[in-house]
TINUNU-769454 format. One record per residue (C-alpha): residue number from 1; residue in three letters; chain; x, y, z. Coordinates in nm, 3 decimals, decimal comma. Layout:
    i   aa  ch       xx       yy       zz
  NUM  ALA   A        X        Y        Z
...
END
This chain:
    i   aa  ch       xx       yy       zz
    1  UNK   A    7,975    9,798   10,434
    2  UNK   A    8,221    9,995   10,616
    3  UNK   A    8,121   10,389   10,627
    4  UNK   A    8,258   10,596   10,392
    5  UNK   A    8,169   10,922   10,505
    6  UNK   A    8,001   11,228   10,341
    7  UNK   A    8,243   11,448   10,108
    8  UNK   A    8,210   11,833   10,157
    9  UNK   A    8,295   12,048    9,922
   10  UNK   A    8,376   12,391   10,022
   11  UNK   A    8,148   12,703    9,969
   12  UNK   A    8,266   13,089    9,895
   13  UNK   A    8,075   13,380   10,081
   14  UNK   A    8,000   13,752   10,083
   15  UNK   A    8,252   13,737   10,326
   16  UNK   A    8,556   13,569   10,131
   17  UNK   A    8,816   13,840   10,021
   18  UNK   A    8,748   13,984    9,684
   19  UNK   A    9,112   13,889    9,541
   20  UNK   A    9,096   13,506    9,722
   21  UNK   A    8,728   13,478    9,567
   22  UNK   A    8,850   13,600    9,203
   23  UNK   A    9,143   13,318    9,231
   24  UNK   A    8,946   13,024    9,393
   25  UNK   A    8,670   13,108    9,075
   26  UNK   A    8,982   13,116    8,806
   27  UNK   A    9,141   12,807    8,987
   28  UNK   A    8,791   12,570    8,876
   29  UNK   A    8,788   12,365    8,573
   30  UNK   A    8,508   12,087    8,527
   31  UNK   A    8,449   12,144    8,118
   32  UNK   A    8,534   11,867    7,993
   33  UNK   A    8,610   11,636    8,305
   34  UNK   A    8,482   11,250    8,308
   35  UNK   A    8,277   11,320    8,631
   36  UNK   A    8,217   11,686    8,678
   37  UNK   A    8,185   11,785    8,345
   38  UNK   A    7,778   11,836    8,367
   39  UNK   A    7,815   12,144    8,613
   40  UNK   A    7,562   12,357    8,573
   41  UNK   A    7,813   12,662    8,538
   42  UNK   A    8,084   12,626    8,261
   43  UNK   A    8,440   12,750    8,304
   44  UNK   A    8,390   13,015    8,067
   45  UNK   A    8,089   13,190    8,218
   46  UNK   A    8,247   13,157    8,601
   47  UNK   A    8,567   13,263    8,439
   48  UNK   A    8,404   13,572    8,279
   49  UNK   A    8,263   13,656    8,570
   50  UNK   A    8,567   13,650    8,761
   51  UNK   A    8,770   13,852    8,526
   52  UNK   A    8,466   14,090    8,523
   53  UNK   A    8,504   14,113    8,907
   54  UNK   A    8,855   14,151    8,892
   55  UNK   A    8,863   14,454    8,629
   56  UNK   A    8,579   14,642    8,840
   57  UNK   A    8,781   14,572    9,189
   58  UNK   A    9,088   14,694    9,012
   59  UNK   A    8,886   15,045    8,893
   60  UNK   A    8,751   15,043    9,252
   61  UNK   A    9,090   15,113    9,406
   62  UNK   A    9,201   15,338    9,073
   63  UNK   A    9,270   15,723    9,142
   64  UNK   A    9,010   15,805    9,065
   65  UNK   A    8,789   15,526    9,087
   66  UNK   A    8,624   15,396    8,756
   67  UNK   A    8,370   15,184    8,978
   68  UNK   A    8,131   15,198    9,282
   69  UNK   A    8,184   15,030    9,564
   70  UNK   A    7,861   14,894    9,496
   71  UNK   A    7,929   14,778    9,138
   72  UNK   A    8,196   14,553    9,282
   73  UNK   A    7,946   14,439    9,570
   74  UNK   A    7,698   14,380    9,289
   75  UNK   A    7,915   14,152    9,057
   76  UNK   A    8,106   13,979    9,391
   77  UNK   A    7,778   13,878    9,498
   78  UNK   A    7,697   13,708    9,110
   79  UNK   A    8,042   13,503    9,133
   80  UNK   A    7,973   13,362    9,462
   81  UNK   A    7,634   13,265    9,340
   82  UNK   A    7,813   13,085    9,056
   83  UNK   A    8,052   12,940    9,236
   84  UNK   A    7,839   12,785    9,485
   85  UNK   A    7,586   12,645    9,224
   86  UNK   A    7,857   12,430    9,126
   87  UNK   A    7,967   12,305    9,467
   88  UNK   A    7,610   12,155    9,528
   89  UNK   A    7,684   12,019    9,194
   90  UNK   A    8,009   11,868    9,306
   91  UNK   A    7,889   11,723    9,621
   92  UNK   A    7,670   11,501    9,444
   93  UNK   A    7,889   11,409    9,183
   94  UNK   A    8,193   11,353    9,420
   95  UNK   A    8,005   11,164    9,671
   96  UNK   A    7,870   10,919    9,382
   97  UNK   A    8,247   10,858    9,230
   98  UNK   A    8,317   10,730    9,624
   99  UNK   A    8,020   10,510    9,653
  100  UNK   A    8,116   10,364    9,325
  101  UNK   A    8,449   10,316    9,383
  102  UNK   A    8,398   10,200    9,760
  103  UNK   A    8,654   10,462    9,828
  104  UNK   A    8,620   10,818    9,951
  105  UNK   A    8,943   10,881    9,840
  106  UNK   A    8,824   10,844    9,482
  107  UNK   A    8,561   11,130    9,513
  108  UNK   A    8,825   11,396    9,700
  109  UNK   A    9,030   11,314    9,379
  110  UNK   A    8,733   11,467    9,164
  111  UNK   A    8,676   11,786    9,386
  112  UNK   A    9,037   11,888    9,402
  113  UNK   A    9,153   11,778    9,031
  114  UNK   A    8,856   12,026    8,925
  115  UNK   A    8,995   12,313    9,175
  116  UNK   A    8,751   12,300    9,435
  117  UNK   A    8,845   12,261    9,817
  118  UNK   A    8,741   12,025   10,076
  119  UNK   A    8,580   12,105   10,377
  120  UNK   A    8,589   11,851   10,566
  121  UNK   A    8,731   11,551   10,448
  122  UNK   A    8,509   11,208   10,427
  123  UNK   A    8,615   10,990   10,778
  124  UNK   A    8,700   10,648   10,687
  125  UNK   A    8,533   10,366   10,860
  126  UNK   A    8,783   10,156   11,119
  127  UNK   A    9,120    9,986   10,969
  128  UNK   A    8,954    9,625   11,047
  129  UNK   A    9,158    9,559   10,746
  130  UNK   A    9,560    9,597   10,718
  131  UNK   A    9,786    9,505   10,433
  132  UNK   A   10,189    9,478   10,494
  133  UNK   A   10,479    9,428   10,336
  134  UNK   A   10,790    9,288   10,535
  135  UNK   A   10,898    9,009   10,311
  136  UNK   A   11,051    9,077    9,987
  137  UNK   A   10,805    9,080    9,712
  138  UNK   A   10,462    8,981    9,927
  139  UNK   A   10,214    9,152   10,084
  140  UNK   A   10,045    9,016   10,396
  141  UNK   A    9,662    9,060   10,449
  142  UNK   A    9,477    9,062   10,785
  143  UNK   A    9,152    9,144   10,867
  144  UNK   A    8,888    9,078   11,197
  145  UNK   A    8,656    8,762   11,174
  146  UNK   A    8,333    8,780   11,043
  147  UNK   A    8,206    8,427   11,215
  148  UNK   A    8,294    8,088   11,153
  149  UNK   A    8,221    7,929   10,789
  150  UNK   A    8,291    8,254   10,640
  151  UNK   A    8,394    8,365   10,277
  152  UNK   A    8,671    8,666   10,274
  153  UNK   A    8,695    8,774    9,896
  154  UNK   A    8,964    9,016    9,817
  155  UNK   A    9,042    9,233    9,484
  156  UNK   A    9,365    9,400    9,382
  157  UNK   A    9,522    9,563    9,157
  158  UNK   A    9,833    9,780    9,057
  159  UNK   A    9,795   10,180    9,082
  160  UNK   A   10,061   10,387    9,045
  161  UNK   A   10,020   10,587    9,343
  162  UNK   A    9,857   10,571    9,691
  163  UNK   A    9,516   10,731    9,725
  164  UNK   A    9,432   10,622    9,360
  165  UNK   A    9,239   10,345    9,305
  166  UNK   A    9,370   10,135    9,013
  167  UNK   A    9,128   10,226    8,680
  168  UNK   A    9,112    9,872    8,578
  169  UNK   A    9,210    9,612    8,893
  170  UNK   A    9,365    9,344    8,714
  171  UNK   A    9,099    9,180    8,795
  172  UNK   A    9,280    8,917    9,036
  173  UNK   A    9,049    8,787    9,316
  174  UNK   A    9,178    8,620    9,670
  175  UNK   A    8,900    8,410    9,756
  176  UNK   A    8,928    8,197   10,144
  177  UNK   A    8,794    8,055   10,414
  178  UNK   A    9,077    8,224   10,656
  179  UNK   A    9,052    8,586   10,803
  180  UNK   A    9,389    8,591   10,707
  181  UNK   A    9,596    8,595   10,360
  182  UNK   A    9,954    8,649   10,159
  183  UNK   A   10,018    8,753    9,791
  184  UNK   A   10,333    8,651    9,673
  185  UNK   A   10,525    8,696    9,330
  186  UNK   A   10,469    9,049    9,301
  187  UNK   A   10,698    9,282    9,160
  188  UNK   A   10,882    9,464    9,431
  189  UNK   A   10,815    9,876    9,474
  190  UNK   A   10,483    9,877    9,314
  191  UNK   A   10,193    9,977    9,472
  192  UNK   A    9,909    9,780    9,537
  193  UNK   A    9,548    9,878    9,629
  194  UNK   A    9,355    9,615    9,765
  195  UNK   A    8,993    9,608    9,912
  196  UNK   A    8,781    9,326   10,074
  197  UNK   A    8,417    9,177   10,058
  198  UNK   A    8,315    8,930   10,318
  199  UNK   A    8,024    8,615   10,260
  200  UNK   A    7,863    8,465   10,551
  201  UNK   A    7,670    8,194   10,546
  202  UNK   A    7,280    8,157   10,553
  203  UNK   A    7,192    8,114   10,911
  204  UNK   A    7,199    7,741   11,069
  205  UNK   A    6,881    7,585   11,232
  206  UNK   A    6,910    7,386   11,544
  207  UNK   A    6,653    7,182   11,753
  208  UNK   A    6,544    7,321   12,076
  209  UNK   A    6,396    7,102   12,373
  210  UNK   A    6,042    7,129   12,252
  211  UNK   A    6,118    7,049   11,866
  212  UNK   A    6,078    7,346   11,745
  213  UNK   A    6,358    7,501   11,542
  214  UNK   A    6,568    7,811   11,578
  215  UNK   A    6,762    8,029   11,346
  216  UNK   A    7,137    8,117   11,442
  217  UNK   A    7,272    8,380   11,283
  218  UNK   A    7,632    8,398   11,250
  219  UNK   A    7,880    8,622   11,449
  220  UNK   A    7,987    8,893   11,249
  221  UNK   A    8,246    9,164   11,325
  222  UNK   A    8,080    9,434   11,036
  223  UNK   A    7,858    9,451   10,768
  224  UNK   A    7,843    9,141   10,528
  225  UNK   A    7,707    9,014   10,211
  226  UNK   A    7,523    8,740   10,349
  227  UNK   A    7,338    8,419   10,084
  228  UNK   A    7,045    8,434   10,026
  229  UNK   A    6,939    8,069   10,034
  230  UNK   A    6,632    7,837   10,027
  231  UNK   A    6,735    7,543   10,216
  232  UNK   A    7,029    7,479   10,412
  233  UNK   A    7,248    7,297   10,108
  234  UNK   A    7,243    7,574    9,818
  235  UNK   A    7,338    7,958    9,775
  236  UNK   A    7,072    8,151    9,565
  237  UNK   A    7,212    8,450    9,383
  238  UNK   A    6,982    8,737    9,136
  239  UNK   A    7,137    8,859    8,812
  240  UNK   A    7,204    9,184    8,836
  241  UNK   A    7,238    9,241    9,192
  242  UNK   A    7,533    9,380    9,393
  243  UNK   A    7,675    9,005    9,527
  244  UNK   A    8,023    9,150    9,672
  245  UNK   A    7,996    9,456    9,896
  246  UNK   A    8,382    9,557    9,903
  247  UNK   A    8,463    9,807   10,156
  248  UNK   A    8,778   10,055   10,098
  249  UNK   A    9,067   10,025    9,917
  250  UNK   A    9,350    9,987   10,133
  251  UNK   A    9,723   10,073    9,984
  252  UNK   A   10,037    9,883   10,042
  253  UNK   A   10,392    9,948    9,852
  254  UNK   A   10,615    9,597    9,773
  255  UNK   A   10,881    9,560   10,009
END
């Protein structure tokens, strides 16, 4: 399965400016939200926090003062510790959305929709697989061999913008024997996300000069789903078990 990198989710410090601190805290909202809303620290008590932090940095810098420089040391330190206990949150919950979705693009959605920032964002594996559009109303796919006598299953679906994977592909599935594929018919300007699973074939045994027999596996350009199989005639699949491993979406807009 091609890589879909590690999503991290930036963390606040002693050392972040007290105003950019207060309005990265006010900025978060995961109450309520499909994936994130489990975080440890609700948006009211991070909220309170922050408006506490805010009033006491305000009184800090008040003529006179109506709080310590320590107070506001004191209750900075609490909101960072708040903050942060919901980034480890968010890592795992962000990362688990990708995996899901075979996208990383799906799990940055999470982070930043719920106000958090990305570190660094998740590398995508190599573009072995390209989608274009140059004839009206088709979309042409192409993608490196995975060995001869192999099954290239593709799944699509229409989103209505790039970087989103569709909620509910249609589902419409491209199954061939070619590296290579078009989809035609499709209404033109809409955006299609499209992602790709690959099947190679159990591995064939050939005589050697002695009689014995050896196993060849087949060429393959990445990781495959390969059959399980207990002779060389039939494919042996388990219920419940993962039989496509689709790599990431890929986005293409209708010419």
């Amino acid at each position: 399965m091609k890589n879909l990198g590690k999503i991290q989710v930036l963390e606040v410090s002693a050392e972040t400016p007290t105003e950019t601190l207060i309005n990265d805290a006010l900025l978060i909202h995961t109450s309520g939200d499909a994936v994130a809303g489990g975080a440890p620290i609700t948006d009211l008590v991070l909220h309170g926090a922050a408006n506490t932090l805010q009033t006491m940095y305000t009184g800090y810098h008040a003529s006179p003062p109506t709080y310590t420089s320590g107070q506001v040391t004191t209750q900075k330190n609490i909101v960072v510790a708040l903050y942060n206990q919901n980034v480890g949150y968010m890592k795992g919950v962000a990362n688990a959305a990708a995996v899901t979705a075979g996208d990383i693009t799906a799990g940055n959605v999470v982070v930043t929709r719920c106000g958090f920032r990305l570190k660094k964002k998740g590398v995508r594996g190599p573009k072995i697989f390209k989608g274009t559009s140059t004839i009206a109303g088709e979309i042409d796919l192409t993608t490196k061999s995975v060995g001869v006598r192999a099954t290239y299953i593709r799944q699509y679906g229409v989103t209505p913008t790039k970087d989103i994977p569709p909620a509910t592909p249609n589902p419409e599935y491209i199954i061939s024997l070619t590296a290579d594929a078009s989809i035609t018919n499709l209404k033109s300007g809409t955006i299609i996300a499209i992602r790709e699973a690959t099947i190679v074939p159990v591995p064939r045994k050939k005589k050697t000069g002695t009689g014995a027999s050896v196993s060849t596996p087949p060429a393959t350009g990445r990781a495959s789903t390969p059959n399980k199989s207990t002779n060389a005639k039939k494919a042996v699949f388990t219920d419940g078990a993962v039989h496509y491993i689709f790599g990431n979406w890929i986005y293409v807009t209708v010419k």
